[in-house]
KEKE-548249 format. One record per residue (C-alpha): residue number from 1; residue in three letters; x, z, y. Coordinates in steps of 0.2 Angstrom, whole numbers, plus 5000, padded with zeros to 4 digits. Layout:
# KEKE-548249
<r><pos>NUM</pos><code>Ala</code><px>X</px><pz>Z</pz><py>Y</py></r>
...
//
This chain:
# KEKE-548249
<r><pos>1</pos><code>Unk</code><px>3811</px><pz>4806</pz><py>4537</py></r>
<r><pos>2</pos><code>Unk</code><px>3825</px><pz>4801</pz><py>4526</py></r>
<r><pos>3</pos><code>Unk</code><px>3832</px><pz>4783</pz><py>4535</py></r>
<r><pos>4</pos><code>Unk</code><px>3847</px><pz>4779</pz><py>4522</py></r>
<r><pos>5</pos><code>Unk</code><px>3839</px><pz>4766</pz><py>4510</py></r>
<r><pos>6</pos><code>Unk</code><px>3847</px><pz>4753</pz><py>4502</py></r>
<r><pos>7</pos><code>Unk</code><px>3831</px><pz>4740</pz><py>4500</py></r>
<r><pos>8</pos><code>Unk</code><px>3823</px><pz>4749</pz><py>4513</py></r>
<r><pos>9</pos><code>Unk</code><px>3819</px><pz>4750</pz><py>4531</py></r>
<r><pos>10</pos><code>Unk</code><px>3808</px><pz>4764</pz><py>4540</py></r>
<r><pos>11</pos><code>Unk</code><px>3803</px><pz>4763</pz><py>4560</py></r>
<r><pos>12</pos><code>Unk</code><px>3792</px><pz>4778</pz><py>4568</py></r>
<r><pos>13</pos><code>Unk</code><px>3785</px><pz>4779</pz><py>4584</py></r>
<r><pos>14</pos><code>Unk</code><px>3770</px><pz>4786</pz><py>4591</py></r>
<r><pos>15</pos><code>Unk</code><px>3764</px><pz>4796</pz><py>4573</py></r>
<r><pos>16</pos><code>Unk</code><px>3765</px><pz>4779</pz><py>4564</py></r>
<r><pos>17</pos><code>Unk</code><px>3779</px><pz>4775</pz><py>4551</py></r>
<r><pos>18</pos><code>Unk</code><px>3783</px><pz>4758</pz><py>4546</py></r>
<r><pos>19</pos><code>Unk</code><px>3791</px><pz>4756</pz><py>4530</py></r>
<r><pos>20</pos><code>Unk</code><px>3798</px><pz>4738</pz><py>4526</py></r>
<r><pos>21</pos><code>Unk</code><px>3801</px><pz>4732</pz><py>4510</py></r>
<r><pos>22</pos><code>Unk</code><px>3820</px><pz>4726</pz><py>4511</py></r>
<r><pos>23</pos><code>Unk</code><px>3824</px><pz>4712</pz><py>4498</py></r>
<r><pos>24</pos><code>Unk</code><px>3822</px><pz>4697</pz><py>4508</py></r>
<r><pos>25</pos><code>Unk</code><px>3833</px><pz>4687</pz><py>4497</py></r>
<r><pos>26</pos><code>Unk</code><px>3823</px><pz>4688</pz><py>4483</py></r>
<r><pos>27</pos><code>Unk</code><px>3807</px><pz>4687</pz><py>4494</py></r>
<r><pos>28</pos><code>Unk</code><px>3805</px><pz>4708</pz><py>4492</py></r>
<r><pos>29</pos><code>Unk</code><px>3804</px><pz>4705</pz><py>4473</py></r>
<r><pos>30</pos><code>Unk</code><px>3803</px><pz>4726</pz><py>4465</py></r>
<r><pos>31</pos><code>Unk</code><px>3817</px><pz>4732</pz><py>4455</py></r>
<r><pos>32</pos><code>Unk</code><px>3820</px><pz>4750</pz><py>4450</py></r>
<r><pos>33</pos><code>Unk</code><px>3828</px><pz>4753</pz><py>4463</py></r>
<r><pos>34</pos><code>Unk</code><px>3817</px><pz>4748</pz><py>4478</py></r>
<r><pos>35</pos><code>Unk</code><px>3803</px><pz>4755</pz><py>4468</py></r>
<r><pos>36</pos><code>Unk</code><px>3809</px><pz>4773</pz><py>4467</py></r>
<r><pos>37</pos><code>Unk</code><px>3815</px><pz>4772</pz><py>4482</py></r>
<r><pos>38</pos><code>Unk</code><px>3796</px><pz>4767</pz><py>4490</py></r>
<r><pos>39</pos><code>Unk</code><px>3789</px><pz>4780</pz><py>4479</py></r>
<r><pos>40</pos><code>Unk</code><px>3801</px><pz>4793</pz><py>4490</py></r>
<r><pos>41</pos><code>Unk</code><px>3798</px><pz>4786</pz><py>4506</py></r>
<r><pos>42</pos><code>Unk</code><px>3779</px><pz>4786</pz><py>4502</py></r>
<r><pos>43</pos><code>Unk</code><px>3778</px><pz>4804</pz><py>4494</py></r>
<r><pos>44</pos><code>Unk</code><px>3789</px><pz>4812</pz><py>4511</py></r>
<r><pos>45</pos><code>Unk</code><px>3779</px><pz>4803</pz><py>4524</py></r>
<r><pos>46</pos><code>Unk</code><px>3764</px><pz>4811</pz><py>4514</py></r>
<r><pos>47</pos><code>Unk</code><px>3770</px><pz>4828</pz><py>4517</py></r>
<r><pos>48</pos><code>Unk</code><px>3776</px><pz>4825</pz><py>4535</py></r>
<r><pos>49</pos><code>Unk</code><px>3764</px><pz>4832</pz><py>4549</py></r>
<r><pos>50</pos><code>Unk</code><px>3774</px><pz>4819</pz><py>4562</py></r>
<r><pos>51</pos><code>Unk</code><px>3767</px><pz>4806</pz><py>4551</py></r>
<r><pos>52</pos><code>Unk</code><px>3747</px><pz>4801</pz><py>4555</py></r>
<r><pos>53</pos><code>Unk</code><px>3746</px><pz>4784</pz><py>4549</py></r>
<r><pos>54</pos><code>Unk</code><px>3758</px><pz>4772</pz><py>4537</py></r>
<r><pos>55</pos><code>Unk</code><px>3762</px><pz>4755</pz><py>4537</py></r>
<r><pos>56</pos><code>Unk</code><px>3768</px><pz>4746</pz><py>4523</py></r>
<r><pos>57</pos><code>Unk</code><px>3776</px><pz>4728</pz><py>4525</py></r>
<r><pos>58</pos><code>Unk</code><px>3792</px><pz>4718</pz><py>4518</py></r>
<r><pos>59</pos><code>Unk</code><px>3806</px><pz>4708</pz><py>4528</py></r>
<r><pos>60</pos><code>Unk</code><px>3807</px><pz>4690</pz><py>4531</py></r>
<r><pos>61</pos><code>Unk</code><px>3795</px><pz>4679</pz><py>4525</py></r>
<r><pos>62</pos><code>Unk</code><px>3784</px><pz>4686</pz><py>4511</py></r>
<r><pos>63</pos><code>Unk</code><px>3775</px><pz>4707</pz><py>4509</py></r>
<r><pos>64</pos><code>Unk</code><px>3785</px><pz>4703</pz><py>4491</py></r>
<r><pos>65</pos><code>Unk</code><px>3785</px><pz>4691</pz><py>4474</py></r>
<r><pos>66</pos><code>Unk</code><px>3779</px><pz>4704</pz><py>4461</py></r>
<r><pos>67</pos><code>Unk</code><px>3793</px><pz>4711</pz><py>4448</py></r>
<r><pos>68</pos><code>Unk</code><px>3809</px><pz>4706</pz><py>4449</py></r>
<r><pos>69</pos><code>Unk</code><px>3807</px><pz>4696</pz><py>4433</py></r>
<r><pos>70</pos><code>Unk</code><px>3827</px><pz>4693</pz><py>4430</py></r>
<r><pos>71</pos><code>Unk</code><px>3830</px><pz>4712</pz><py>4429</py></r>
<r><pos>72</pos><code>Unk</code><px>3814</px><pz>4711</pz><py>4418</py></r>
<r><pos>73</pos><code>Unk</code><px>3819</px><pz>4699</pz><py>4404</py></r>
<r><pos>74</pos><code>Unk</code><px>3833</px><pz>4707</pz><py>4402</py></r>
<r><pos>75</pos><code>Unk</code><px>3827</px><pz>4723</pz><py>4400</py></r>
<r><pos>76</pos><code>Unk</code><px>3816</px><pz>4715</pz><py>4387</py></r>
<r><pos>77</pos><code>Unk</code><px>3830</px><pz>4708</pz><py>4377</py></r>
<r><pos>78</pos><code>Unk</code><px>3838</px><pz>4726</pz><py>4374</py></r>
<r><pos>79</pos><code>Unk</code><px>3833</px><pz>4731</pz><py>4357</py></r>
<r><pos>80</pos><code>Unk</code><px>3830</px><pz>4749</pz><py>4365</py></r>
<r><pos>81</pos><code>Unk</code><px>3819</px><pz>4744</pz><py>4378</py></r>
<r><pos>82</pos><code>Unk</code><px>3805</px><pz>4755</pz><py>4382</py></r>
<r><pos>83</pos><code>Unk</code><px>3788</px><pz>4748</pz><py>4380</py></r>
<r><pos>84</pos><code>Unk</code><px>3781</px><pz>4740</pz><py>4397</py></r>
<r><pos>85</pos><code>Unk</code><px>3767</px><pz>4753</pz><py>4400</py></r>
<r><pos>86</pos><code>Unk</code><px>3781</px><pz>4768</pz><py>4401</py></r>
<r><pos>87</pos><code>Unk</code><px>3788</px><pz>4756</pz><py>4416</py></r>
<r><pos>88</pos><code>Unk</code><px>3771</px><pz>4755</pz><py>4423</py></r>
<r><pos>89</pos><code>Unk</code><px>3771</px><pz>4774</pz><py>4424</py></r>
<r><pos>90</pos><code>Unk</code><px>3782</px><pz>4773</pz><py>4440</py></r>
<r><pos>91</pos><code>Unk</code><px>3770</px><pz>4761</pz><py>4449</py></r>
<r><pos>92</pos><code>Unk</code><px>3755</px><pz>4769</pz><py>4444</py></r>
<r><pos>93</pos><code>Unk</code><px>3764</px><pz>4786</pz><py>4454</py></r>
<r><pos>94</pos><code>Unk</code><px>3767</px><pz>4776</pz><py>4467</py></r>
<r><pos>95</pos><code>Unk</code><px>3749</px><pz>4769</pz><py>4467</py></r>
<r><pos>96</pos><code>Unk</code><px>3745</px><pz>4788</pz><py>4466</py></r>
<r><pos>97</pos><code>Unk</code><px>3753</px><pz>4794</pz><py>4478</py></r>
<r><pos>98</pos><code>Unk</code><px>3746</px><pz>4780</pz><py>4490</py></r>
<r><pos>99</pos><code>Unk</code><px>3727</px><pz>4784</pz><py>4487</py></r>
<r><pos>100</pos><code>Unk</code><px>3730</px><pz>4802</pz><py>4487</py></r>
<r><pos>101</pos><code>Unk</code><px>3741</px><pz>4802</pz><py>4505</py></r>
<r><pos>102</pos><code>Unk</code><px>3729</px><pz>4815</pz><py>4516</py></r>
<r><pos>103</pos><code>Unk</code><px>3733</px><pz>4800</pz><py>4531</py></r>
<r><pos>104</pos><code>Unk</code><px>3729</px><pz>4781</pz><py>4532</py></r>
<r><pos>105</pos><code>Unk</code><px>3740</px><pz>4768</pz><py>4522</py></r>
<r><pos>106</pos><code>Unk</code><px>3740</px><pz>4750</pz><py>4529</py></r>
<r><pos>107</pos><code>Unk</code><px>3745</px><pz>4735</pz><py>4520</py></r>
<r><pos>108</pos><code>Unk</code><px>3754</px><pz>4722</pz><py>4533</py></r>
<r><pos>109</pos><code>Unk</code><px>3755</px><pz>4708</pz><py>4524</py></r>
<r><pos>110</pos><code>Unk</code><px>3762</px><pz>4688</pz><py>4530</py></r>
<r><pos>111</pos><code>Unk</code><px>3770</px><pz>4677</pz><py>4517</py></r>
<r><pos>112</pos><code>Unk</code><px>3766</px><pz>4679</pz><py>4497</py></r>
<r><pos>113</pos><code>Unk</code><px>3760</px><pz>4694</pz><py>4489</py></r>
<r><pos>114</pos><code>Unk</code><px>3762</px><pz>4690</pz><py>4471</py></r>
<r><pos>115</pos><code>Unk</code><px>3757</px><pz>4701</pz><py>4456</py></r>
<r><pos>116</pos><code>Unk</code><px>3762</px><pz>4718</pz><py>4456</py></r>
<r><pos>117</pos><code>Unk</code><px>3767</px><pz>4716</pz><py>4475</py></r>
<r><pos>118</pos><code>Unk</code><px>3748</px><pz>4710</pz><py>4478</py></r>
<r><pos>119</pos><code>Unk</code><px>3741</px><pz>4723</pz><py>4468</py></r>
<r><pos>120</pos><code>Unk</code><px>3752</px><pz>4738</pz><py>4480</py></r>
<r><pos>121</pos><code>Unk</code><px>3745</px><pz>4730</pz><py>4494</py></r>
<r><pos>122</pos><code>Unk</code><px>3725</px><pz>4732</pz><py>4488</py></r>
<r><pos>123</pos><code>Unk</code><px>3729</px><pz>4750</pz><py>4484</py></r>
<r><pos>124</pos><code>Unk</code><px>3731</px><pz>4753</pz><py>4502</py></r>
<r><pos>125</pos><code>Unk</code><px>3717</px><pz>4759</pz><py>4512</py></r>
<r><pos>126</pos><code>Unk</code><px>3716</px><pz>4744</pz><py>4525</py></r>
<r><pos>127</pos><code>Unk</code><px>3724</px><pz>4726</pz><py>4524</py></r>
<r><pos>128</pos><code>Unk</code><px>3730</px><pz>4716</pz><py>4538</py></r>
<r><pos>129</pos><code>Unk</code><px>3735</px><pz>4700</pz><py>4536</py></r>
<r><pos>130</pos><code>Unk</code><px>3743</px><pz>4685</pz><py>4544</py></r>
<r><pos>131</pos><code>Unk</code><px>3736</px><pz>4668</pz><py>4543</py></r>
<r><pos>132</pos><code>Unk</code><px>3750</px><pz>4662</pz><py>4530</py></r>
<r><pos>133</pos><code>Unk</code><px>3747</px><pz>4675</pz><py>4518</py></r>
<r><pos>134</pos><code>Unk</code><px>3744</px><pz>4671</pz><py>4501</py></r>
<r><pos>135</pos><code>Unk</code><px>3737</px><pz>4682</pz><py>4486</py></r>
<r><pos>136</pos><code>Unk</code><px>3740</px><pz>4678</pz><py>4468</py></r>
<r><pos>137</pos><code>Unk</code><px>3738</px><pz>4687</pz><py>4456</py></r>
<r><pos>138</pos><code>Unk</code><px>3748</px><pz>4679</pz><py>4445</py></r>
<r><pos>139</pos><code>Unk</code><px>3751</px><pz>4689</pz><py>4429</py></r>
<r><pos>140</pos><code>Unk</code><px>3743</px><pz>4678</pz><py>4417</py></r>
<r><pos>141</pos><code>Unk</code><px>3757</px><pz>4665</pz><py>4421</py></r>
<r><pos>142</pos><code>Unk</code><px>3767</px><pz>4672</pz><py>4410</py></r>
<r><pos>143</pos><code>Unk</code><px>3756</px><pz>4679</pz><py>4398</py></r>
<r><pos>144</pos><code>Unk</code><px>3753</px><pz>4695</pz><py>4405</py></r>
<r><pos>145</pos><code>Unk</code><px>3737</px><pz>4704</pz><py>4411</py></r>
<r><pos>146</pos><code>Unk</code><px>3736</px><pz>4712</pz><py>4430</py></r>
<r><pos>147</pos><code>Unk</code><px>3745</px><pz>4728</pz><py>4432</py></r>
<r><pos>148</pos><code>Unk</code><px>3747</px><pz>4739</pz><py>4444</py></r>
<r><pos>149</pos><code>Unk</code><px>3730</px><pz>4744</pz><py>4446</py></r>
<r><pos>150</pos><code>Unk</code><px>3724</px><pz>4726</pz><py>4448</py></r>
<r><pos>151</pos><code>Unk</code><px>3712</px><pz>4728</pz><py>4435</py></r>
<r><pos>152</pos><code>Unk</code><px>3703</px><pz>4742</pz><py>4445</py></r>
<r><pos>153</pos><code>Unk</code><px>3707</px><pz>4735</pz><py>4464</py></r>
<r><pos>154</pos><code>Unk</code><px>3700</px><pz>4719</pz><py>4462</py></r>
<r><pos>155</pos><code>Unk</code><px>3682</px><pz>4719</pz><py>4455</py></r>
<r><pos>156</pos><code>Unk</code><px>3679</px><pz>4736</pz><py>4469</py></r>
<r><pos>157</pos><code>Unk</code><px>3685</px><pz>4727</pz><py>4484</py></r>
<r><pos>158</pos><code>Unk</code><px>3680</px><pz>4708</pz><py>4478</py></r>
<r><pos>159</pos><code>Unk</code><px>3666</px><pz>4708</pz><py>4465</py></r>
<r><pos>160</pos><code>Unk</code><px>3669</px><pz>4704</pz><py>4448</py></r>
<r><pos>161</pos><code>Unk</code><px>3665</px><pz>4687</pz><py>4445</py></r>
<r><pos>162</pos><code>Unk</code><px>3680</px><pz>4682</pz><py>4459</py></r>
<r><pos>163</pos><code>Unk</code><px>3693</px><pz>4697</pz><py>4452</py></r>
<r><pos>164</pos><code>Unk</code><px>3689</px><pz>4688</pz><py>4436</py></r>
<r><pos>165</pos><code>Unk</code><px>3692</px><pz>4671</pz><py>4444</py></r>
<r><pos>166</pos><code>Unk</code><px>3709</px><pz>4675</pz><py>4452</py></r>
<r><pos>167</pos><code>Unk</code><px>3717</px><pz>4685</pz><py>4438</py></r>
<r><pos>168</pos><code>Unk</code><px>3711</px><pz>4668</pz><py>4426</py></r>
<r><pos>169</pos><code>Unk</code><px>3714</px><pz>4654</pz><py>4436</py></r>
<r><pos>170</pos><code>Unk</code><px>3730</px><pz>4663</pz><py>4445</py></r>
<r><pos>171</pos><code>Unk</code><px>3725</px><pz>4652</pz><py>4462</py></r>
<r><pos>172</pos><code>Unk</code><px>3732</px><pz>4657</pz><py>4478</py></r>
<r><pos>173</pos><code>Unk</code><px>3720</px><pz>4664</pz><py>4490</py></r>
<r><pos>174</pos><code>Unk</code><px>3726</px><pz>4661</pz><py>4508</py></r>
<r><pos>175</pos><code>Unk</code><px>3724</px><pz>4674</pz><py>4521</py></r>
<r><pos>176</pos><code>Unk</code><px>3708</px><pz>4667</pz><py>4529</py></r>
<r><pos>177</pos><code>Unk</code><px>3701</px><pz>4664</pz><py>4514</py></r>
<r><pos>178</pos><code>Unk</code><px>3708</px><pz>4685</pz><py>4509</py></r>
<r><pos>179</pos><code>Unk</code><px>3695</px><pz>4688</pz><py>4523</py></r>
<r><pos>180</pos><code>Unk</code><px>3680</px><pz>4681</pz><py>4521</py></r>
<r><pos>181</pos><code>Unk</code><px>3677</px><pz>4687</pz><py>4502</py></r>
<r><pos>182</pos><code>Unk</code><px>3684</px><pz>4706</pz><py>4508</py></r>
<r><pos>183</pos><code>Unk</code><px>3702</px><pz>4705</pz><py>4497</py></r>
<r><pos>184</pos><code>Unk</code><px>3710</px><pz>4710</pz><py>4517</py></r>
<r><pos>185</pos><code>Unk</code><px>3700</px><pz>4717</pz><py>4531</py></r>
<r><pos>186</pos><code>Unk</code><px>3706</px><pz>4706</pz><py>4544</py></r>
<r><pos>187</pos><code>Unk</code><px>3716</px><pz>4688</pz><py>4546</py></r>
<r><pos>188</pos><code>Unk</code><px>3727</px><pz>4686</pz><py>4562</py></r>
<r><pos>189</pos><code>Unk</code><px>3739</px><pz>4672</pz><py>4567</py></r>
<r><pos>190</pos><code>Unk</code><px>3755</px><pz>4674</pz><py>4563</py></r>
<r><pos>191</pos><code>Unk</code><px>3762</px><pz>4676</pz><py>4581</py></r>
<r><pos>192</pos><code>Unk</code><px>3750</px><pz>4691</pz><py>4583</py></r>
<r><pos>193</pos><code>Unk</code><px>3751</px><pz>4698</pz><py>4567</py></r>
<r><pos>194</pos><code>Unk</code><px>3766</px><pz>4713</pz><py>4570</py></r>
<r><pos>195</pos><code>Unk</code><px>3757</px><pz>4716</pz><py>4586</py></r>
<r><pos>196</pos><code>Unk</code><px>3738</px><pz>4719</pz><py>4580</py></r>
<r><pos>197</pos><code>Unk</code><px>3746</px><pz>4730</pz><py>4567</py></r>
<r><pos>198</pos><code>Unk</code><px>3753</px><pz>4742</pz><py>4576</py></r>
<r><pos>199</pos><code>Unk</code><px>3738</px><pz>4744</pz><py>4585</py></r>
<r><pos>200</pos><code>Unk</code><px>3725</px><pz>4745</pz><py>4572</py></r>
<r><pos>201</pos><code>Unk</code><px>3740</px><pz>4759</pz><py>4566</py></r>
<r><pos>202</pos><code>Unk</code><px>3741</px><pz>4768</pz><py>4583</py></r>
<r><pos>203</pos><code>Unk</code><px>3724</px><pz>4767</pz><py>4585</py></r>
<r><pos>204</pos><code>Unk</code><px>3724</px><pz>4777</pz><py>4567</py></r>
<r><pos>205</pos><code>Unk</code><px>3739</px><pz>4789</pz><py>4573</py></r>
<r><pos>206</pos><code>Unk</code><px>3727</px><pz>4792</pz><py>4587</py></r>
<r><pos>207</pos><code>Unk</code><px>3711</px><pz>4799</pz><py>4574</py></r>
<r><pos>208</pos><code>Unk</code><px>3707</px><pz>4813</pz><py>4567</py></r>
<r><pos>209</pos><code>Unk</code><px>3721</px><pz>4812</pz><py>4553</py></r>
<r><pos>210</pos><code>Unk</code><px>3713</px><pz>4827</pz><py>4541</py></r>
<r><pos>211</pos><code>Unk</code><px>3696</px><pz>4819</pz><py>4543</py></r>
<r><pos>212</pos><code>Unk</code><px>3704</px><pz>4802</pz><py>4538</py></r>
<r><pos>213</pos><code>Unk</code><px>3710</px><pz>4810</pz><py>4524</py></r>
<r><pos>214</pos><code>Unk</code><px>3693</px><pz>4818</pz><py>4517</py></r>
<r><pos>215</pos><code>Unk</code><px>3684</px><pz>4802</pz><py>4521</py></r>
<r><pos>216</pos><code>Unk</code><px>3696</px><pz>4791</pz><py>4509</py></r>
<r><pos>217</pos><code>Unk</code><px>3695</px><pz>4808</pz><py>4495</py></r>
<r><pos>218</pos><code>Unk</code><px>3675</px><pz>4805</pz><py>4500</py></r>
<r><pos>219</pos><code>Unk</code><px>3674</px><pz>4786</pz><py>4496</py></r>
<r><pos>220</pos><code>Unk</code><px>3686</px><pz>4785</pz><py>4483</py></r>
<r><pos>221</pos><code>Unk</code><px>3680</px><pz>4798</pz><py>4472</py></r>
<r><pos>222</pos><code>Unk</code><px>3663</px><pz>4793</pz><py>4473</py></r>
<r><pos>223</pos><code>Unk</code><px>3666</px><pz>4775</pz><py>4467</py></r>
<r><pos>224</pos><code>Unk</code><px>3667</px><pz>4785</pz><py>4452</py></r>
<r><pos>225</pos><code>Unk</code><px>3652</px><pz>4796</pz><py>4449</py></r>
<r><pos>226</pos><code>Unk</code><px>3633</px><pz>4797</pz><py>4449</py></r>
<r><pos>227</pos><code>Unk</code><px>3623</px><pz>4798</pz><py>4468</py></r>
<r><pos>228</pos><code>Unk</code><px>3620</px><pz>4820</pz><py>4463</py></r>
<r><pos>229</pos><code>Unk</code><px>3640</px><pz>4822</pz><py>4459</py></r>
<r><pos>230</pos><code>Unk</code><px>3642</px><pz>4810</pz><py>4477</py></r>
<r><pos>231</pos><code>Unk</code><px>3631</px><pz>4821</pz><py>4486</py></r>
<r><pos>232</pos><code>Unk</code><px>3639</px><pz>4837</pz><py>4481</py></r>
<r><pos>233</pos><code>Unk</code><px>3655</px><pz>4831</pz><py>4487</py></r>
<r><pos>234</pos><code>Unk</code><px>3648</px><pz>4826</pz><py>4502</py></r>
<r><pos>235</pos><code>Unk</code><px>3643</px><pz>4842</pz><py>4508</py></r>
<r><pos>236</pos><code>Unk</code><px>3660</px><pz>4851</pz><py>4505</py></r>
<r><pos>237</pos><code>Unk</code><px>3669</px><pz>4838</pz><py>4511</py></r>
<r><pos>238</pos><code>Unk</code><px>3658</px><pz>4839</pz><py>4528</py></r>
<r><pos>239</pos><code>Unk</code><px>3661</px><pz>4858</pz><py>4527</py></r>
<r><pos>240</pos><code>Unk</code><px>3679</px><pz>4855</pz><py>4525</py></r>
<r><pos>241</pos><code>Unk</code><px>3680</px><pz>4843</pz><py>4541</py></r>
<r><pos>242</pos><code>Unk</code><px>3669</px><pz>4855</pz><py>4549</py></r>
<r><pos>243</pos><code>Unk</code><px>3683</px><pz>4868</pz><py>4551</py></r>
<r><pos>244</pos><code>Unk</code><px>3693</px><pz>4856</pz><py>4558</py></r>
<r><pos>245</pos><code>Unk</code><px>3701</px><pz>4858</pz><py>4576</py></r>
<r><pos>246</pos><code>Unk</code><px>3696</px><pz>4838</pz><py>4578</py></r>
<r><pos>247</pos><code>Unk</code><px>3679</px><pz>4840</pz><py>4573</py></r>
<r><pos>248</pos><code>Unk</code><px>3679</px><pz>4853</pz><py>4587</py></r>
<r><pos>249</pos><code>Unk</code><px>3689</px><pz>4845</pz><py>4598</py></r>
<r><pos>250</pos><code>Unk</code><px>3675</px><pz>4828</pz><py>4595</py></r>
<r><pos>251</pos><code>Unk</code><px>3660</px><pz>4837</pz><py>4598</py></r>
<r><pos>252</pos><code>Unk</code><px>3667</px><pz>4847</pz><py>4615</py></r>
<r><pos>253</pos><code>Unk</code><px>3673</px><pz>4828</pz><py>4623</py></r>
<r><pos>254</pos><code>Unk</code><px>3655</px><pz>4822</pz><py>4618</py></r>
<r><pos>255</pos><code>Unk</code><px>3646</px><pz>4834</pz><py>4627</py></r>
<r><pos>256</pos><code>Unk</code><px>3659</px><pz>4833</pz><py>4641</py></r>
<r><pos>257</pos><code>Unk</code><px>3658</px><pz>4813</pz><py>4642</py></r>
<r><pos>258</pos><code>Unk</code><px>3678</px><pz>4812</pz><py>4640</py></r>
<r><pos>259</pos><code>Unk</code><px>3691</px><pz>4804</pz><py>4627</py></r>
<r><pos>260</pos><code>Unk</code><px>3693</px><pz>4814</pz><py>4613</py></r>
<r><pos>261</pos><code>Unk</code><px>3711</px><pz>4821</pz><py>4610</py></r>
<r><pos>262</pos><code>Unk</code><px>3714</px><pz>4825</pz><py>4592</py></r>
<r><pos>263</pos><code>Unk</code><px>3727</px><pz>4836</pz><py>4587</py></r>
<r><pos>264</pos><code>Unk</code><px>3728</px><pz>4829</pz><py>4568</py></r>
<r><pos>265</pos><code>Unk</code><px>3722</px><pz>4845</pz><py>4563</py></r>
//
C-alpha cells in the first residue's frame, strides 16, 4: 500500500494495517486534506488481498477533535462557498467505503473523539477503547446537527432516547461509560490499549476474511428491511460463504479436531 502521506501514518504486519490519523497538533482535527487522503488509504486497503483486517486510530493524545473548524469558517466566509452538505459528500464516501470494506474496520480510539471524528469511529465495525476516551457528540455546540452518519450511528448501536441525549445535551461520555451502554465494544486501560488492539486485529486477520465480509453485508443490510427480505438475504449470503475455501477449510479442522487455517478466501 501507498506509505507517502502528509497527515498520515500506515503500519502492516501480519494481514493487519494500522492507519493513524496524523495531526497531533491539532488533536487529529479533519481538513481536506487528511480526509481525502483517509478516504485513499481506506478505499486501497479495501481492494488489497494482503489486507484482512483494519485498524483506524490518530497520533498522540486524542483518535481526533471533529472538523477543523478554522479551515471551516473560513470557508464559510467566501461568498462562493459551497453549501455544507456538498462537503459532507466526501465523508459520507468515506463512511461508505468503511461499511462496504469486504474485511473488518476497527476503531482504536484514546483521548477525544469529537463530532465528525466520533461519528468515523461508530461507522466502524468494532470499537476499542482506552479508559480516557471520551465521546461527544458535539455538533449542537455550535448550532449544528450530527453529521457524519451520526444521526444513523447512534440510535442503531445506543438506542434512541440516549442518541438523543448525547446529540442534545453534547456530554461527554467516557470510555467506561462508552461500554456499558454499547457506544464501544470494549474499554481497556490505557497502558494495554495498543496491545489488546492489535490482538483483537490479528485475531481478525486470522478469520475467515470473505465470511467476515458477508456477515457485516448480512447485518447491516438487514437493519434496514422486513424479517422476509432478512431471510432471503440470509440464505444467499449462506450459499455465498458456502463456496468458500474457509467454510471448507472450517468444516474439515472440525471433524479433524485441529485449528482451523483460513486462507481468507
Amino acid at each position: 500500500m501507498r506509505s507517502n502521506f502528509q497527515h498520515l501514518l500506515l503500519r502492516q504486519e501480519e494481514g493487519v494495517v494500522v492507519i493513524t490519523m496524523n495531526r497531533p497538533e491539532v488533536l487529529n482535527a479533519f481538513n481536506d486534506a487528511m480526509l481525502q487522503e483517509l478516504t485513499e488509504a481506506v478505499e486501497e486497503a479495501a481492494k488489497s488481498d494482503d489486507v484482512r483486517c483494519l485498524v483506524l486510530t490518530g497520533a498522540g493524545r486524542a483518535f481526533g477533535s471533529g472538523q477543523d473548524l478554522s479551515a471551516f469558517a473560513s470557508a464559510q466566509h467566501n461568498a462562493e462557498a459551497q453549501p455544507v452538505s456538498e462537503h459532507l459528500k466526501k465523508y459520507h464516501r468515506l463512511l461508505s467505503l468503511i461499511r462496504e470494506m469486504p474485511k473488518p474496520v476497527i476503531a482504536a480510539i484514546r483521548g477525544v473523539a469529537a463530532g465528525i471524528s466520533c461519528n468515523v469511529a461508530l461507522s466502524c465495525d468494532l470499537r476499542i477503547a482506552a479508559d480516557n476516551a471520551r465521546f461527544i457528540e458535539a455538533f449542537a455546540r455550535i448550532g449544528l446537527v450530527p453529521d457524519g452518519g451520526g444521526g444513523y450511528f447512534l440510535p442503531r448501536l445506543i438506542g434512541l432516547g440516549k442518541a438523543l441525549e448525547m446529540a442534545m445535551l453534547t456530554d461527554e461520555v467516557s470510555g467506561p461509560e462508552a461500554e456499558r451502554i454499547g457506544l464501544v465494544n470494549k474499554c481497556v486501560p490505557l497502558a494495554e490499549f495498543e496491545t489488546e488492539t492489535m490482538a483483537l486485529a490479528k485475531r481478525l486477520a486470522q478469520g475467515p476474511t470473505r465470511t467476515y465480509g458477508l456477515i457485516k453485508q448480512l447485518m447491516y443490510q438487514s437493519l434496514d428491511c422486513d424479517l422476509p427480505s432478512a431471510l432471503e438475504l440470509e440464505g444467499r449470503l449462506q450459499d455465498a460463504a458456502k463456496a468458500t475455501a474457509d467454510h471448507r477449510e472450517g468444516v474439515n479442522a472440525f471433524l479433524q479436531k485441529r485449528r482451523p487455517h483460513y486462507s481468507g478466501k
